[in-house]
N, C-alpha and C positions, 0 to 999 in steps of 0.2 A: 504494500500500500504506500500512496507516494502522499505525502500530505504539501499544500502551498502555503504558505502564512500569505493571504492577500491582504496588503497593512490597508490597503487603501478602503476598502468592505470591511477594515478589523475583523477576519474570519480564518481560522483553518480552514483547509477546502481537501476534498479528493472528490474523484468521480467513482459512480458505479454503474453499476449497466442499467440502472432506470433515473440515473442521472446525479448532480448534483450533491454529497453530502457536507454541509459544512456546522460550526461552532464557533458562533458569536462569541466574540471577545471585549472589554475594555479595559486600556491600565491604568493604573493610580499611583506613582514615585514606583516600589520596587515588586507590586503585585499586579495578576492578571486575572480578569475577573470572567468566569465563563457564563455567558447568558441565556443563550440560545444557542438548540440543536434543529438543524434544517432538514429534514430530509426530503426524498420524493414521495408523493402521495403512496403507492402502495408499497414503499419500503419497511419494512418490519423485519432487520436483523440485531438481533441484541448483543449479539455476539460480535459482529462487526463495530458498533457502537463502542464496546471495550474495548475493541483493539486499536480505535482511534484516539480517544480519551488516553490511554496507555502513551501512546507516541507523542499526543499534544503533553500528558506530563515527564517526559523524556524532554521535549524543549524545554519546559520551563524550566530544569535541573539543571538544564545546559546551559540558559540564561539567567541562571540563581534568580530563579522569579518565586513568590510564595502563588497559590492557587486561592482564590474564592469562589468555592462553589453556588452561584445563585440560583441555578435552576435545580430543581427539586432530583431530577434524573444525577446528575452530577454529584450530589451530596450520596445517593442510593450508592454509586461507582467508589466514593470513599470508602463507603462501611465497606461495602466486599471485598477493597485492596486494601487494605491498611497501611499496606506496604507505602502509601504515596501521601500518608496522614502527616509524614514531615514537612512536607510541600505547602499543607495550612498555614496563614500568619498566628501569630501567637493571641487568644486570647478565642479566636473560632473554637468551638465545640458542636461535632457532629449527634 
């Protein structure tokens, strides 16, 4: 999976074969806030879904970024990885 950071749409981007998947972003000094998940109307993989959110929080490790999860989906992705609960700014509780 190839993901874009398009700064200009503030979105990860990749494609699927029914089109378009992306994750709204905004940043704030040294955190990135994720807002929205786009998909195409009948896309429904959940599993794909993780392994995108997985690679979006690989960049922010790589950009010493903290994560805030705003959308409800995204917070669900913390509790099941814990592994990326470092990634939270200090002071967030899932």
């Amino acid at each position: 999976m190839e993901i874009k950071d398009n700064t200009f749409a503030r979105q990860f981007e990749t494609t699927v074969e029914k089109g378009l998947v992306s994750v709204e972003y905004s940043f704030q000094e040294k955190k990135i806030f994720l807002t929205k998940i786009n998909t195409p109307e009948e896309f429904d993989n959940e599993e794909f879904i993780t392994q995108l959110l997985c690679k979006i929080m690989a960049i922010a490790i790589e950009r010493k970024l903290k994560v805030v999860p705003i959308l409800p989906k995204i917070v669900v992705f913390f509790k099941k990885n814990p592994v990326y609960k470092e990634l939270l700014p200090p002071g967030i509780r899932l």
